[in-house]
C-alpha positions as CSV (number, residue, x, y, z in Angstrom):
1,X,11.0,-4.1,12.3
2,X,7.4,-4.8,13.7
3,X,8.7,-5.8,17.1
4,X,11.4,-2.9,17.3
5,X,8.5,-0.3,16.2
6,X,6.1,-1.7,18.6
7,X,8.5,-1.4,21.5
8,X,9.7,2.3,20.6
9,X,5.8,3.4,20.3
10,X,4.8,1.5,24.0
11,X,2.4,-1.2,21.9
12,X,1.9,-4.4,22.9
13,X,2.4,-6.6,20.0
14,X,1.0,-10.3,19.7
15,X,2.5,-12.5,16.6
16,X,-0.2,-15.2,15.2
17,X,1.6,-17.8,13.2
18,X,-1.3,-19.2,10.5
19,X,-0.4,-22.7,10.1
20,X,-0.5,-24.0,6.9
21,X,-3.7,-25.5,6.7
22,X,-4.8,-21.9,7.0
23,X,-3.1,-20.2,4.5
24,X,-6.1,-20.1,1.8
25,X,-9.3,-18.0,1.3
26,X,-11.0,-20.5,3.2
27,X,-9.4,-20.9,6.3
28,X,-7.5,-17.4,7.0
29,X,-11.0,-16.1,8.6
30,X,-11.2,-19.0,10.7
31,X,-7.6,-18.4,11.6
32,X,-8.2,-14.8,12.6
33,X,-12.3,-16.2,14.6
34,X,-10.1,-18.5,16.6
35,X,-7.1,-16.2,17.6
36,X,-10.0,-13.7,18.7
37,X,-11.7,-16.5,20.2
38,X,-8.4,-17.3,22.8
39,X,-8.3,-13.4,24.4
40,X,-11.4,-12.0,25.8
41,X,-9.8,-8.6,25.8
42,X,-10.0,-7.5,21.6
43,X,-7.5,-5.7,20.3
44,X,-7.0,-2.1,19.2
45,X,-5.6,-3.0,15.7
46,X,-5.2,-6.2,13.8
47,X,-2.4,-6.1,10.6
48,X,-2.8,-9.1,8.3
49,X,-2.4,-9.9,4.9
50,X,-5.2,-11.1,2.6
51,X,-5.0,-14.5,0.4
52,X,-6.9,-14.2,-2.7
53,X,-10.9,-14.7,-1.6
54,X,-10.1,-14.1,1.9
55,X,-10.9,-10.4,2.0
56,X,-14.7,-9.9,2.3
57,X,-14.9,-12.6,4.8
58,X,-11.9,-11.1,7.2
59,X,-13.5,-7.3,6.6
60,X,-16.5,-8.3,7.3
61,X,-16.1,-10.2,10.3
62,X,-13.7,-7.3,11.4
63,X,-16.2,-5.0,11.0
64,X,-19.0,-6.3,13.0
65,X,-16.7,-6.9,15.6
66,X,-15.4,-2.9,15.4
67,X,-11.7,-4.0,15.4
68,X,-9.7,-2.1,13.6
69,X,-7.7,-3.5,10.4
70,X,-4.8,-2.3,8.4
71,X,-4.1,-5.2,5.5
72,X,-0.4,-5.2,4.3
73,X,1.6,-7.0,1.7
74,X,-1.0,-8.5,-0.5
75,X,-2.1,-6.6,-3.4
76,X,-5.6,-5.9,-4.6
77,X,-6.5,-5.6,-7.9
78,X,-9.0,-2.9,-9.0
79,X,-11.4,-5.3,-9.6
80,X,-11.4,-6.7,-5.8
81,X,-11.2,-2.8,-4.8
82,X,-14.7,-2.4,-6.7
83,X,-16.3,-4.9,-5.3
84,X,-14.8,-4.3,-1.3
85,X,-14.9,-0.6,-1.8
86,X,-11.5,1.2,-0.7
87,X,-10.7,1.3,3.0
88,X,-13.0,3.6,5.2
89,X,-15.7,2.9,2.3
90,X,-17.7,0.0,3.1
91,X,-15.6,-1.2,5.9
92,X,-15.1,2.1,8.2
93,X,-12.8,0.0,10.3
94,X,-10.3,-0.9,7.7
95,X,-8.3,1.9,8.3
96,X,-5.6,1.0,5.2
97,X,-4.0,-0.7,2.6
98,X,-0.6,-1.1,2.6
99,X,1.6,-3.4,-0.6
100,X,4.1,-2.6,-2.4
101,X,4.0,-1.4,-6.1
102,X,4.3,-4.4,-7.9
103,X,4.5,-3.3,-11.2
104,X,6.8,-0.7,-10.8
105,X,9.2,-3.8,-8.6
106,X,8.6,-5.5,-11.8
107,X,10.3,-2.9,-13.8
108,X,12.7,-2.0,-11.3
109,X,14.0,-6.0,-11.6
110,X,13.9,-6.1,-15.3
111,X,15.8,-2.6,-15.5
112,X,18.4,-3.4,-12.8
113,X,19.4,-6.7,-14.0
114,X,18.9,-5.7,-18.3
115,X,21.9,-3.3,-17.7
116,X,23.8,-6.0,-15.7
117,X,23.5,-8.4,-18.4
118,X,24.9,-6.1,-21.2
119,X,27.4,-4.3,-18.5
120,X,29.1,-8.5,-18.3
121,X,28.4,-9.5,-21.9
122,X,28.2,-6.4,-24.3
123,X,30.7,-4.3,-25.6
124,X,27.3,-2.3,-26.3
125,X,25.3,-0.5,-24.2
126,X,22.2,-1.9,-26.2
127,X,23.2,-4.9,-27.3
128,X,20.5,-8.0,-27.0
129,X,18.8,-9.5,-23.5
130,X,17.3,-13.0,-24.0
131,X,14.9,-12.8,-20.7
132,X,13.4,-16.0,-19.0
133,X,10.4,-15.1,-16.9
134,X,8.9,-17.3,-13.9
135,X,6.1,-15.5,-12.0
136,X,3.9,-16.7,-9.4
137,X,0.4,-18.3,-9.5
138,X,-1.9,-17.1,-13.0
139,X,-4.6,-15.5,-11.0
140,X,-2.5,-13.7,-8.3
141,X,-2.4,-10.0,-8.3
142,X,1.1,-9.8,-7.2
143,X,2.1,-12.2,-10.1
144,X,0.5,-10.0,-12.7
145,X,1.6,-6.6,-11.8
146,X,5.1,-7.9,-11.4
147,X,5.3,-9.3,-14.8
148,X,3.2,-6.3,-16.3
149,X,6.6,-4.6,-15.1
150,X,8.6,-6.5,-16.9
151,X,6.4,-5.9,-19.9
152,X,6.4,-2.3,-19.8
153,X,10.6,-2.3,-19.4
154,X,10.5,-4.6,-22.9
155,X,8.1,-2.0,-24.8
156,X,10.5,0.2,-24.4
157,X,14.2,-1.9,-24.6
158,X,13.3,-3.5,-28.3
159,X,16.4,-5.2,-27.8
160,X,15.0,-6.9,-25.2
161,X,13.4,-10.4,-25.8
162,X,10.8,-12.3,-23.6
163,X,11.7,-16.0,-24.6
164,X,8.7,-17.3,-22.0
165,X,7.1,-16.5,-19.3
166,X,6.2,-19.6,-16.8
167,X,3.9,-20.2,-13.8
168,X,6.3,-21.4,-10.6
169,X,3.4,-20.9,-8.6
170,X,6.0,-19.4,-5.7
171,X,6.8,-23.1,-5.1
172,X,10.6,-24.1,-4.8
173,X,9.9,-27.7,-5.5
174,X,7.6,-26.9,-9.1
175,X,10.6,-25.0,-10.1
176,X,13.3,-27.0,-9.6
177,X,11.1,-29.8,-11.3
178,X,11.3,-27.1,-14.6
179,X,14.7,-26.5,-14.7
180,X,15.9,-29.2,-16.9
181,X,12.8,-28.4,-19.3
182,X,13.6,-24.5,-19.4
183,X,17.5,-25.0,-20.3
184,X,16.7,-28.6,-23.2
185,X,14.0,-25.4,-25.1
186,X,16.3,-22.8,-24.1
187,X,19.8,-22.4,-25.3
188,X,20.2,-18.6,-24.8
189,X,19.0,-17.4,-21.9
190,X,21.0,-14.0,-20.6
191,X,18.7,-13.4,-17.7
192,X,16.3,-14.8,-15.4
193,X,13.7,-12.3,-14.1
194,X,11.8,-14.6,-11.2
195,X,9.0,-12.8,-9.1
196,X,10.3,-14.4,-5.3
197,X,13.5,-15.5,-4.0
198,X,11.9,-19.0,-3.0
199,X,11.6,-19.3,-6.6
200,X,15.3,-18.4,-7.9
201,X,16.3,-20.8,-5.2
202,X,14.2,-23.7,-6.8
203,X,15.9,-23.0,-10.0
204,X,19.4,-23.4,-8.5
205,X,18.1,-26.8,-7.0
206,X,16.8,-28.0,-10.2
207,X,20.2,-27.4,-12.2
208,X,21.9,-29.4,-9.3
209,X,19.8,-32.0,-9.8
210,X,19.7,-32.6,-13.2
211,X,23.5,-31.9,-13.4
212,X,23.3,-28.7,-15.4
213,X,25.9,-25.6,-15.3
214,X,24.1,-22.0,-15.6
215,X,25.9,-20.4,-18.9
216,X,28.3,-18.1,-17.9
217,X,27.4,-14.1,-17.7
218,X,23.8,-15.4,-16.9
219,X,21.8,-13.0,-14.5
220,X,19.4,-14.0,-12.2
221,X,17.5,-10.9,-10.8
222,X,14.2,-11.9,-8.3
223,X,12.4,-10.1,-5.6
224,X,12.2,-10.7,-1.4
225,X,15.4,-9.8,0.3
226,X,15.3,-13.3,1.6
227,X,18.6,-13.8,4.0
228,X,19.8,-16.0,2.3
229,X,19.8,-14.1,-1.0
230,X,22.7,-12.2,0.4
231,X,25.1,-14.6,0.8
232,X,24.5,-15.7,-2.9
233,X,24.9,-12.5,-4.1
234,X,28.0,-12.5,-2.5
235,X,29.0,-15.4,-4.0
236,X,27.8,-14.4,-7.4
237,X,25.1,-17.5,-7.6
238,X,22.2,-14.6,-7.4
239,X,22.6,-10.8,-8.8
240,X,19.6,-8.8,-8.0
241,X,17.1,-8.8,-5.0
242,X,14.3,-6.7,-4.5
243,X,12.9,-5.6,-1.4
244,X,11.4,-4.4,1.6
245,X,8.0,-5.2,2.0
246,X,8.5,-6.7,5.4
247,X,9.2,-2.8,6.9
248,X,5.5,-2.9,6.2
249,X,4.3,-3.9,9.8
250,X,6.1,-1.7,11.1
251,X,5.0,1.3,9.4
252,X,1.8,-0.1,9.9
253,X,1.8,0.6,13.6
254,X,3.6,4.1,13.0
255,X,0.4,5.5,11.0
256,X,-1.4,4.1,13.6
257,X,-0.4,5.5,16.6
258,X,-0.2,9.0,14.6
259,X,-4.0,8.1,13.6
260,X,-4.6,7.5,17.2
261,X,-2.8,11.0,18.3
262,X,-4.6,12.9,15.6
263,X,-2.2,13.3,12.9
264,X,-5.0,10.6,10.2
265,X,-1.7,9.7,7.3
266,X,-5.2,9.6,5.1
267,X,-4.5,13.2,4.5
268,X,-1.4,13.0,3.1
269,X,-1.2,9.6,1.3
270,X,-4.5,8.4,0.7
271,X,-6.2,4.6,2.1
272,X,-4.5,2.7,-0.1
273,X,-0.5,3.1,-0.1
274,X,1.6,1.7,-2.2
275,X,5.3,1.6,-0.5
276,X,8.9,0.8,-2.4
277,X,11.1,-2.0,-3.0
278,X,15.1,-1.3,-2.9
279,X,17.8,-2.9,-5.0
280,X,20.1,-5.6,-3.8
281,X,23.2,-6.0,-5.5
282,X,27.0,-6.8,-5.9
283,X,27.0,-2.6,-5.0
284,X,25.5,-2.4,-1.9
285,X,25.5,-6.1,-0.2
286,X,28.1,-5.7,1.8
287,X,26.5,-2.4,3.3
288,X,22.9,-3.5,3.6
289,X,23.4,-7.2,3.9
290,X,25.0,-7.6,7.3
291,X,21.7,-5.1,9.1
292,X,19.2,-7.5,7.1
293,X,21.0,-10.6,8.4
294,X,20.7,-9.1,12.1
295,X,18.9,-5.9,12.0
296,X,19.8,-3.3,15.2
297,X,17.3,-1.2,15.4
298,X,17.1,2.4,16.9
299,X,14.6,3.5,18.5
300,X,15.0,7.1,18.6
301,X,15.3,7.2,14.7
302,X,12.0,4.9,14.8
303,X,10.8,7.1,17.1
304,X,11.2,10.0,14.4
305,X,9.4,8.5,11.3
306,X,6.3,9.6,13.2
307,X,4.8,13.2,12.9
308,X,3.4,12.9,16.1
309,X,6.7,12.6,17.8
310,X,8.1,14.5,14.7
311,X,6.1,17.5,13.8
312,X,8.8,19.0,11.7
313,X,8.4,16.0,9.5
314,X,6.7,16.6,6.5
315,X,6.4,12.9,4.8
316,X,6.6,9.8,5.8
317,X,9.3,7.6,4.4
318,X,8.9,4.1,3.4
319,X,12.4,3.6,1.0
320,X,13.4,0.9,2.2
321,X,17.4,1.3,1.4
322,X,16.8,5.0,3.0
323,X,15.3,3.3,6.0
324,X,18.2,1.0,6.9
325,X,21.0,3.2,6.2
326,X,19.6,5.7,8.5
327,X,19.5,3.1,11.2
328,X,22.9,2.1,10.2
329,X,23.9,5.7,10.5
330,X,21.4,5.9,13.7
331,X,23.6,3.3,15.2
332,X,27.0,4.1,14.2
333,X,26.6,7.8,15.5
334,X,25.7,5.9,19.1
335,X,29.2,4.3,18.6
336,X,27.4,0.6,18.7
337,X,28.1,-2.0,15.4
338,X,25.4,-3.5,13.8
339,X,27.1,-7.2,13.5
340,X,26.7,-8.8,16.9
């Protein structure tokens, strides 16, 4: 959506890859020095996300050099926020922060796929959930909103039961190596609650290779509208995605360029947003699946999301579903198919 927003606004739009050897708290300000270091022309917004320890170096270095920041993805933790101050506080140039609400995604996942369970297995509409949990790493933010989620769904489902919850670390490889350790402890798991796709699909590689069939009526529910999540919930081996954190970028660069023509989003939604996740399921796959697979954006409808070019809008809209079926209906109005 980045690129397609970009190009409907008139930005021009460079992509930095991070190599891996960057991705950590110690080398994602060096990443961002040596991009900068490339251009001599500095540019009018940077959007990045933070890894844990990164921030103060990347907002401060940002700062002194009076570029502009919105941060997206990553969540904060109050704790970080006290120390950094909120955007506009201590760093006037971070203009945002954008993530999703993980706790509520957390609840959303353990909601969606709780019914699910009992919907295939229950002649009772409360009958008992036997939940497996694998989050990310311990000291990630993300990883503990998402499974203080879950934890606020089972406070108030008592039939509900939390067998474990295990640190996957949001590796595909650590995963798999768990799978034959999770099913020898665990004879009665209904559900699978995992916080990222990359880590559902680790799970699936780790019953292949120890040889192990998933019981029947068994949900597995996870979060990141990874492509190829659809096709398995297609083909019944996945039941639940959550997403849409990656329209983030996007509506980045829409409350920018409405910040730059004097509509500031501050007013109405504060510095620090927190945007939606949407369901994917056996209900709606066949709808949404095909525009995630190979969006077709428009951009007169992206042109619209901004109040700028929109001042009959009143609110911004960051639901996800809501997003794509308006392209969809965008699109279908023009008399153009959204499969090419």
């Amino acid at each position: 959506m980045t690129q397609a927003v970009s190009d409907a606004l008139g930005f021009e739009i460079d992509v930095a890859y991070a190599p891996e050897a960057y991705r950590n708290r110690f080398g994602a300000a060096a990443y961002i020095k040596e991009v900068l270091a490339k251009d001599t022309r500095l540019p009018d917004l940077i959007i990045t996300s933070f890894w844990v320890g990164s921030e103060q170096k990347i907002l401060s270095m940002l700062d002194t050099k009076k570029i502009p920041l919105i941060s997206i993805n990553s969540d904060i933790s109050d704790e970080q926020f006290a120390e950094l101050g909120k955007p506009r506080e201590i760093f006037p140039y971070w203009l945002a922060h954008l993530s999703p609400n993980d706790t509520i995604a957390g609840s959303k996942l353990a909601n969606a796929f709780i019914n699910l369970s009992r919907e295939k297995r229950c002649f009772s509409s409360d009958c008992k959930v036997n939940i497996f949990a694998i989050t990310g790493m311990s000291y990630s933010a993300v990883s503990v909103q998402r499974v203080k989620g879950l934890e606020q769904i089972l406070q108030q489902d008592l039939k509900s039961h939390l067998l474990n919850v295990v640190y996957g670390n949001w590796d595909r490889e650590r995963v798999a190596g768990m799978a034959n350790t999770i099913f020898s402890r665990h004879k009665d798991i209904h559900a699978f609650w995992i916080a990222s796709d990359v880590m559902a699909y680790g799970l699936e590689d780790g019953l292949k290779n120890s040889n192990i069939s998933m019981p029947k009526d068994t949900i597995i529910g996870s979060i990141d509208w990874s492509p190829a999540s659809i096709e398995k919930i297609k083909q019944n081996k996945m039941h639940v995605s959550l997403g849409g954190h990656f329209l983030e970028g996007g509506l980045s660069l829409i409350l920018f360029y409405d910040y730059l023509n004097g509509y500031d989003f501050a007013q109405e939604m504060g510095v620090v947003i927190k945007t939606e996740m949407s369901i994917l399921d056996k209900n709606n796959v066949e709808q949404l699946g095909p525009f995630l697979q190979k969006p077709k954006w428009s951009k007169s409808r992206l042109q619209s999301y901004s109040k700028s070019l929109t001042p009959a809008r009143k609110q911004y809209n960051f639901n996800p579903k809501q997003i794509i079926v308006e392209q969809l209906t965008a699109i279908n109005k023009r008399g153009l198919s959204n499969i090419e």
